[in-house]
C-alpha positions as CSV (number, residue, x, y, z in Angstrom):
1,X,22.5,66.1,22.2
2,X,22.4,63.7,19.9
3,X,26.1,64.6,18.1
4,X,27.6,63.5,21.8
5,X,26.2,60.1,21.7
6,X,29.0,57.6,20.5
7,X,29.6,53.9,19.3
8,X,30.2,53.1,22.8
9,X,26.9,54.4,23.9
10,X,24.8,52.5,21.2
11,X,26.8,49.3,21.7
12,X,26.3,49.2,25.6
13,X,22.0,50.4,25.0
14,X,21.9,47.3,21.8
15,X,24.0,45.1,23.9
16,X,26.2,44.9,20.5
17,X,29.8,43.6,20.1
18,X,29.4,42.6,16.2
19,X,32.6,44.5,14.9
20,X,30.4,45.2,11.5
21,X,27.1,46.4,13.3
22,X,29.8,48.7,15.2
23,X,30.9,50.2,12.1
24,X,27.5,50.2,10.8
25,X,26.4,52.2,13.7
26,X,29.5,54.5,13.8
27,X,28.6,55.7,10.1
28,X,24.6,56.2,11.1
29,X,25.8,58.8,14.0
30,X,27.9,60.2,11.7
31,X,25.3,60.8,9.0
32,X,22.9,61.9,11.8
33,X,25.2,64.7,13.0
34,X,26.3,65.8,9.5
35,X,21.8,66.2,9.0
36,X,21.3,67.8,12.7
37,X,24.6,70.0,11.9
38,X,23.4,71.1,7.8
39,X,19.3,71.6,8.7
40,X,19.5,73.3,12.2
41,X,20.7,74.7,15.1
42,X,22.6,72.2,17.7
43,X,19.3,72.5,19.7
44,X,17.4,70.1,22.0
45,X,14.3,71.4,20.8
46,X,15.2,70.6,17.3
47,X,15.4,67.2,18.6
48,X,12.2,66.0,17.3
49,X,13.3,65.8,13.7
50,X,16.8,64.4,14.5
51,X,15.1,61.7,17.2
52,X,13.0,60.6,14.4
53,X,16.0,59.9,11.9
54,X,18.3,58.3,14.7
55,X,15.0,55.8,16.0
56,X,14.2,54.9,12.1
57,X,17.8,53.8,12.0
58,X,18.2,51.8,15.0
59,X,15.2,50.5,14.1
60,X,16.9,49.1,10.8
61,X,19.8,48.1,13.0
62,X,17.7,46.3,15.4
63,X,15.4,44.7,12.6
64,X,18.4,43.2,10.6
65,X,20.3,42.0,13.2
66,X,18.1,41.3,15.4
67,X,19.2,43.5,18.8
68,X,16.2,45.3,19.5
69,X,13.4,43.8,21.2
70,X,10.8,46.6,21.5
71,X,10.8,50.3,21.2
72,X,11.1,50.9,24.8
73,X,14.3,50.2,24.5
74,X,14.9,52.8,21.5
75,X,13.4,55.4,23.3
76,X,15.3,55.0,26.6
77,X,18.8,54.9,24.7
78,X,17.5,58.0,22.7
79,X,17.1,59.6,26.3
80,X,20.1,59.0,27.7
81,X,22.1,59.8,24.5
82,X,20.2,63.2,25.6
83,X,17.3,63.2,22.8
84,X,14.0,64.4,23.6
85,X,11.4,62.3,22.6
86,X,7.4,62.7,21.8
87,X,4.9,60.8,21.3
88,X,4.0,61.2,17.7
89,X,7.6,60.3,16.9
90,X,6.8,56.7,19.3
91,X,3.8,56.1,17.4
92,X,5.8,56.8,13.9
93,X,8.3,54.4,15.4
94,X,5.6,51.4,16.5
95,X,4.0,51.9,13.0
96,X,0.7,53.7,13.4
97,X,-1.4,55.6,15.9
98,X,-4.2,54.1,17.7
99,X,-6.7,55.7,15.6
100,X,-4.7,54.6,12.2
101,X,-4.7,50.9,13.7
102,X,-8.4,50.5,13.7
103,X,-8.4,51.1,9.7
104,X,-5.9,48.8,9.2
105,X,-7.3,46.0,11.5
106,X,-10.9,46.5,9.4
107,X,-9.0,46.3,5.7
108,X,-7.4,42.9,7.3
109,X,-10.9,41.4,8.6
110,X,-12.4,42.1,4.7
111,X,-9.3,41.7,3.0
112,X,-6.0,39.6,3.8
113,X,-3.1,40.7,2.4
114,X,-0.1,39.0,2.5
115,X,3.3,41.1,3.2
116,X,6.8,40.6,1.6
117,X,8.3,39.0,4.5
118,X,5.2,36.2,4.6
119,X,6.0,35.3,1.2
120,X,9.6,34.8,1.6
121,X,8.9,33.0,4.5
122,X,10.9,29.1,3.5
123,X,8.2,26.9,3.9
124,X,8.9,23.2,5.4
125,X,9.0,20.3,2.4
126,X,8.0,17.0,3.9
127,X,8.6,14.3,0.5
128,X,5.7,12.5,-0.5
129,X,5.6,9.3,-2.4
130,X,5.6,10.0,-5.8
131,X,4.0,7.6,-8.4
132,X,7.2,6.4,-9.7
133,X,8.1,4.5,-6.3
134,X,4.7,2.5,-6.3
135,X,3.9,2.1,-10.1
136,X,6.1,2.1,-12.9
137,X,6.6,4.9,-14.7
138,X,7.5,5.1,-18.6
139,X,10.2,7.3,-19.9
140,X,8.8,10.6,-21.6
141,X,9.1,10.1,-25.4
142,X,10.1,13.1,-27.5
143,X,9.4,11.7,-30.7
144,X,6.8,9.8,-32.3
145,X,6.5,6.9,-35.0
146,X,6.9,7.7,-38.7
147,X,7.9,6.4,-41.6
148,X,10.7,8.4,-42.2
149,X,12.5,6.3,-39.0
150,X,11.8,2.6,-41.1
151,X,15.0,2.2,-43.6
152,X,14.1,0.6,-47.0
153,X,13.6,-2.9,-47.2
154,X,16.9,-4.6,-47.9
155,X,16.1,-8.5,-47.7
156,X,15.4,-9.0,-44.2
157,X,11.7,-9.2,-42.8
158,X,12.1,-6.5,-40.2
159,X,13.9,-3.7,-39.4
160,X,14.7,-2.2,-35.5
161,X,13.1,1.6,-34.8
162,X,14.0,4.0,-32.3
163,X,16.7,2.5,-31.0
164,X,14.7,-0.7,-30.6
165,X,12.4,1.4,-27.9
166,X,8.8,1.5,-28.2
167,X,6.4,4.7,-28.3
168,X,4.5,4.2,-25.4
169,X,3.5,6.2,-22.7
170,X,2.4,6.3,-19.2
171,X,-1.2,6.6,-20.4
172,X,-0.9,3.1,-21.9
173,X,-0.4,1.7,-18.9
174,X,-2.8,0.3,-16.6
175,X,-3.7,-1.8,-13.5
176,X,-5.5,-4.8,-14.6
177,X,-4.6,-6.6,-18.1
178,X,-6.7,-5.1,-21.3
179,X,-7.0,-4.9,-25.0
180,X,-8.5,-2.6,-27.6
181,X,-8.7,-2.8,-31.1
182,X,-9.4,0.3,-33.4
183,X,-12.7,0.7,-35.3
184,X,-12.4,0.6,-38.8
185,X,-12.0,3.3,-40.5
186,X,-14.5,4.4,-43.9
187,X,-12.1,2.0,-46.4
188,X,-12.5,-0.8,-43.8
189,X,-8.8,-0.8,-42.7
190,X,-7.8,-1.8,-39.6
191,X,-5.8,1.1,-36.8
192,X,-3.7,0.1,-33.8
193,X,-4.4,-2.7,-31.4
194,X,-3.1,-2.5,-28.0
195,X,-3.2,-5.0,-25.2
196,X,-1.7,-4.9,-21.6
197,X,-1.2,-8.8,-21.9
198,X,-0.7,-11.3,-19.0
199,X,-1.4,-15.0,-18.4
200,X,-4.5,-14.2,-17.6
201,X,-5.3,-13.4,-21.6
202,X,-4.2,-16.4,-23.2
203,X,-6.1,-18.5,-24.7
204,X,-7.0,-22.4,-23.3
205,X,-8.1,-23.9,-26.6
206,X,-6.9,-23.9,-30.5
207,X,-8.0,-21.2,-32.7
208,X,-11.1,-21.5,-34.5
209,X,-12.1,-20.4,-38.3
210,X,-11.2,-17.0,-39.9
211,X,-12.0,-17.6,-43.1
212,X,-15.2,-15.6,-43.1
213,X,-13.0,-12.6,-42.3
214,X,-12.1,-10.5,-45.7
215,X,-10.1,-7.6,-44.3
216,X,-8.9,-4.5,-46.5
217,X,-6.5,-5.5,-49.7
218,X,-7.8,-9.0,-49.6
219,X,-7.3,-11.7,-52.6
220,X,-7.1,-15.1,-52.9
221,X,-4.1,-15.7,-55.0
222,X,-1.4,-18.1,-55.8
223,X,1.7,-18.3,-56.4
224,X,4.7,-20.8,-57.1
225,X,7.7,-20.7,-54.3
226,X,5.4,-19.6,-51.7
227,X,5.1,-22.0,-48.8
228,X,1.6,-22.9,-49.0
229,X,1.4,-20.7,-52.5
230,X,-1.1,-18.0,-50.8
231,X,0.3,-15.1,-51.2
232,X,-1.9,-13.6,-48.6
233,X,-2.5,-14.7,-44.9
234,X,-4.9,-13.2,-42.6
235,X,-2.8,-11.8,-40.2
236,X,-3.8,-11.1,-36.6
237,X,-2.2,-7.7,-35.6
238,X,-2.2,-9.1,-31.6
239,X,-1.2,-13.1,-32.5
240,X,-4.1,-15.2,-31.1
241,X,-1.7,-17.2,-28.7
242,X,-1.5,-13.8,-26.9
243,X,-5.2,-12.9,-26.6
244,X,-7.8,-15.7,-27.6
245,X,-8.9,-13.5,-30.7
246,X,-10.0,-15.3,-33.4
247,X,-12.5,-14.1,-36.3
248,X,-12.4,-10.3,-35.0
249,X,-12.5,-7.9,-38.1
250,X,-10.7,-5.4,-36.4
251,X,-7.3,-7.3,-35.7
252,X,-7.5,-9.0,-39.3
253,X,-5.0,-7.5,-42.0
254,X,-4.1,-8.8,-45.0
255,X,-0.6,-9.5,-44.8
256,X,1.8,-11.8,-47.2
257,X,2.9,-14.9,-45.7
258,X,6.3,-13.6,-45.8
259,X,5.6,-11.1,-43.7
260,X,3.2,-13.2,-41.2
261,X,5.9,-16.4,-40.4
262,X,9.4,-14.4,-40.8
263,X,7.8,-11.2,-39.5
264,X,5.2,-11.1,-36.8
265,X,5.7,-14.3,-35.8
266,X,9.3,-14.8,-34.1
267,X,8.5,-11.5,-31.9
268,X,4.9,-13.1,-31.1
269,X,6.0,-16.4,-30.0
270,X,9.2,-14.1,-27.7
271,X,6.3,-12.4,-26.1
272,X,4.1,-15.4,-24.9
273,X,7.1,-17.3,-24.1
274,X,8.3,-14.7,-21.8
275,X,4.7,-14.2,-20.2
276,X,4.4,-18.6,-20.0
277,X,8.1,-18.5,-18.0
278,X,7.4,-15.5,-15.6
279,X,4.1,-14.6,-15.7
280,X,4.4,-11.0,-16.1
281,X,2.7,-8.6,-18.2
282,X,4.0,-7.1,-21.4
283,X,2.3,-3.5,-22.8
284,X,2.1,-5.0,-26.5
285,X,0.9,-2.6,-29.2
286,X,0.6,-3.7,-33.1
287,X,-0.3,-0.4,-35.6
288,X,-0.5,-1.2,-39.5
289,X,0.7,1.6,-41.5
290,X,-1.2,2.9,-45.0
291,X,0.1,5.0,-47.4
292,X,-2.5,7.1,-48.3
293,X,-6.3,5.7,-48.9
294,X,-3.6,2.5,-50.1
295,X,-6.4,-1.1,-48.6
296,X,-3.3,-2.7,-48.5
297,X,-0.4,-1.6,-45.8
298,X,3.3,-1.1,-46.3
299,X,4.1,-3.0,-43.0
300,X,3.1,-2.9,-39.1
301,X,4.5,-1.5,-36.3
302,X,5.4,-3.9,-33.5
303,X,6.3,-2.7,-29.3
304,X,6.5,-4.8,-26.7
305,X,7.7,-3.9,-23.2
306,X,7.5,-6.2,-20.7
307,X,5.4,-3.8,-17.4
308,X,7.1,-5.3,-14.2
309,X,11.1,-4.1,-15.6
310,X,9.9,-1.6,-17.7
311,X,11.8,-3.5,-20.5
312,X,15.0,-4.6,-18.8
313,X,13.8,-8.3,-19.6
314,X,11.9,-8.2,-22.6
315,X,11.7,-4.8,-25.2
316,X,11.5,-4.5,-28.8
317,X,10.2,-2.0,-31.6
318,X,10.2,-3.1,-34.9
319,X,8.9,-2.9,-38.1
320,X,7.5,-5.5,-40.2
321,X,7.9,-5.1,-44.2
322,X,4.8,-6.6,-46.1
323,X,6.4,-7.4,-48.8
324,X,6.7,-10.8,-50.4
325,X,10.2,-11.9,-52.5
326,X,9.7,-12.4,-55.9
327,X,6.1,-10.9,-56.4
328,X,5.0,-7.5,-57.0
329,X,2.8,-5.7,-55.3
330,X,-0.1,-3.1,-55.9
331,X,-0.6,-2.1,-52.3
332,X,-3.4,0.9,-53.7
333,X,-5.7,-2.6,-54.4
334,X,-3.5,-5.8,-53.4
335,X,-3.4,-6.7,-56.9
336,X,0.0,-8.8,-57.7
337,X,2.2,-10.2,-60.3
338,X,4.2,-12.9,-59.8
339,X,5.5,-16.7,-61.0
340,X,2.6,-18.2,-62.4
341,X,1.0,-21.0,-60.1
342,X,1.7,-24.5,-62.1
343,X,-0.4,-26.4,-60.2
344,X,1.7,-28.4,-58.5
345,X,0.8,-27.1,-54.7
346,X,3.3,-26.5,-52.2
347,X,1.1,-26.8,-49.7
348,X,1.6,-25.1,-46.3
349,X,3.9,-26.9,-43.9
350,X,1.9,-29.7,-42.5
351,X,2.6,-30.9,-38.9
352,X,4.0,-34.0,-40.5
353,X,6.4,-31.8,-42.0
354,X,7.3,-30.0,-39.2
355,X,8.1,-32.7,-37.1
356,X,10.1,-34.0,-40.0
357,X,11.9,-30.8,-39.5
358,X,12.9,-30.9,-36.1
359,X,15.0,-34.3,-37.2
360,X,17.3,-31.6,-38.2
361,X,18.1,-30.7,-34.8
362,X,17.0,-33.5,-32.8
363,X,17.2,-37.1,-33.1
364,X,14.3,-38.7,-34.8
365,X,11.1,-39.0,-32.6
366,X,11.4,-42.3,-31.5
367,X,7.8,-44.5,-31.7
368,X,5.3,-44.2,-29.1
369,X,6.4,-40.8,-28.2
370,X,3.3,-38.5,-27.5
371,X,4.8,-35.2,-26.1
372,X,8.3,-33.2,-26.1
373,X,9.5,-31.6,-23.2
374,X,11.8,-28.4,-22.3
375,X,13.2,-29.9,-19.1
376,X,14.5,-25.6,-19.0
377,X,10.8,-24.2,-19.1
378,X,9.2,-26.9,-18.7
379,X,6.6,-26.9,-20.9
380,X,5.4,-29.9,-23.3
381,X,4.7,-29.7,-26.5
382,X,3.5,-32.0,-29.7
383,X,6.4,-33.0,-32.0
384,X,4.9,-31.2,-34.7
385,X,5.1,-28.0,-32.4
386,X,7.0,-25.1,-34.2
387,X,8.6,-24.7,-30.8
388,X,10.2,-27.9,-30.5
389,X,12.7,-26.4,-33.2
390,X,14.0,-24.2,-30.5
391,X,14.5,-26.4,-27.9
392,X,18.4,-26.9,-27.5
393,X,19.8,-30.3,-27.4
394,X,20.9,-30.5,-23.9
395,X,16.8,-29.4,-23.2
396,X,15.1,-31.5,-25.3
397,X,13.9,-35.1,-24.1
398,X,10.8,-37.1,-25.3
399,X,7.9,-38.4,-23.3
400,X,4.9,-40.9,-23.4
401,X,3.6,-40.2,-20.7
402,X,-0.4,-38.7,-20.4
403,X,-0.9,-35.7,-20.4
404,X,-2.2,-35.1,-17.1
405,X,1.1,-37.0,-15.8
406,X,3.1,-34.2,-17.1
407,X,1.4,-31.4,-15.4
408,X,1.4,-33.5,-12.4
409,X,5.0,-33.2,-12.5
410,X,5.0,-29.6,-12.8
411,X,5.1,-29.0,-16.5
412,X,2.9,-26.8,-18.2
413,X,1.3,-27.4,-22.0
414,X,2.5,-24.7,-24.6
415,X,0.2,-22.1,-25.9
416,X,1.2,-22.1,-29.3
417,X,0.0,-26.1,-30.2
418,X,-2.4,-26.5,-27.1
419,X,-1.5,-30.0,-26.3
């Protein structure tokens, strides 16, 4: 009878010495006898009923903890606890009769299913190599550029956005240098020009003519206390010494001089600099930015990251005012107002005049001299180059040698004056 089989019993048929399965099991023989006890006489026959309730629980014994390796082994501690058994109740225990297992078997040939405990199976991770460990990966940015970021111009030709950090994204980058430049739009103004730049894009001779070129806003005017009295420069949205474009339509902008030489220019001479000294790449993206159907634009929108640090080395977002001190400015036409032009031309710094300027620095170019060197970069450049007014004293030295003498000692001729 079942109500005489004990912990003891089950422990030594299970093979269990867990002290919680033995409680476990102690309070399933005691619910067992309370059922046998409540539903029916103390009978073997009666046993059916009772041998079903007691197998369905060792079975949920033997299936959590893992005791029970087949129903044989249900059935003969069933018997010697004095239960009878059948054969319906063995088939209930296995799961199915023979008859029932042939359905099941055709449902699983036409249609899998998948149980609980498949699902829930953990499955084995092995890591792959992501992206991000073989190509560089950009930062997600949560905002984009407007307007609203750029403070109002207080005197000084550009103003820091973002924190400094450009707008791109991974989708800028790619594995070979480029550059693309807008269409332009139904006013004719120019949209953003992009350029994955590396040495590779630079150009190997002096700029050419733009003066075909009439972008959006244009006017030939003069002023007094402008260097060079234009008011307005074309202005190459990606600087030629980055690319080699010249006369293209869609990188040409009407911009003031102010904003072209104390704008654009100091973060366009950085950027080939750093590409000339280490020959990486820099992701270099220049948008202009219209008000409205304005032809002229408030300012442009310079980034720069350098690809190979993701810009540790070389990283700036800024943007460029186009305004011009002292002059006003209609930016819906380019119209202007301003200090009438007297006649008497300032012209535009001449290379006389900038090698005049570098006196201020450096010792007067002494006679016969032909090229100055950075003995730090080593690069050579005319006198007259803009760059030589960077060169720090204890990197500046003068040569007269050829030019092919100098690269045959390892220097290299500056892309900004081509010598």
């Amino acid at each position: 009878m079942i109500e005489n089989c004990t912990s003891s019993d089950l422990e030594l048929g299970l093979g269990v010495r867990d002290t919680g399965v033995h409680s476990f099991l102690v309070e399933a023989i005691k619910v067992n006898r309370n059922y046998v006890s409540d539903s029916q006489p103390k009978k073997k026959k009666g046993g059916c009923l009772g041998c079903f309730g007691f197998l369905v629980v060792l079975g949920i014994v033997g299936s959590l903890f893992g005791k029970i390796s087949d129903v044989a082994g249900l059935v003969n501690l069933a018997e010697s606890a004095g239960i009878e058994t059948t054969t319906e109740a063995i088939a209930t225990l296995e799961g199915t009769t023979e008859e029932e297992t042939v359905v099941e078997t055709t449902v699983l040939e036409t249609e899998p299913v998948t149980t609980i405990a498949e699902a829930t199976v953990p499955e084995t991770i092995v890591p792959e190599t992501t992206a991000a460990e073989t190509e560089p990966i950009i930062p997600a940015q949560t905002v984009s550029f407007s307007m609203d970021m750029v403070p109002v111009y207080s005197g000084r030709a550009y103003a820091p956005v973002n924190g400094n950090v450009p707008f791109f994204t991974d989708a800028d980058l790619a594995t070979s240098t480029y550059e693309s430049y807008s269409p332009l739009d139904s006013l004719g103004r120019c949209g953003p020009a992009i350029a994955l730049i590396g040495y590779d894009l630079m150009p190997t001779e002096p700029r050419g003519n733009i003066g075909a070129v009439k972008p959006s806003g244009w006017h030939l005017v003069k002023y007094d206390d402008i260097d060079g009295n234009y008011l307005y420069n074309r202005c190459h949205l990606i600087g030629y010494q980055l690319t080699g474009e010249n006369a293209n339509p869609r990188n040409l902008i009407t911009g003031t001089r102010y904003m072209n030489v104390n704008g654009m220019l100091p973060f366009e001479n950085q950027t080939a600099d750093y590409i000339e000294e280490t020959y990486n790449h820099v992701l270099y993206r220049v948008t202009p930015v219209f008000d409205g159907d304005n032809l002229l634009a408030t300012g442009v929108l310079m980034e720069a990251m350098d690809v190979e640090t993701l810009g540790r080395d070389l990283e700036f977002c800024v943007f460029c005012y186009n305004v011009q001190p002292g002059i006003t400015i209609d930016y819906a036409t380019g119209d202007s107002e301003g200090p009438e032009f007297t006649g008497s031309e300032q012209k535009e710094t001449t290379q006389a005049q900038t090698a005049a300027a570098t006196t201020e620095t450096h010792a007067e170019v002494s006679e016969g001299v032909k090229y100055v060197l950075n003995t730090n970069t080593h690069k050579f450049h005319y006198p007259y180059c803009s760059s030589v007014e960077d060169i720090a004293d204890y990197n500046y030295a003068e040569s007269s040698k050829s030019r092919d003498e100098l690269i045959a000692e390892g220097y290299k001729p500056c892309k900004r004056c081509n010598p």
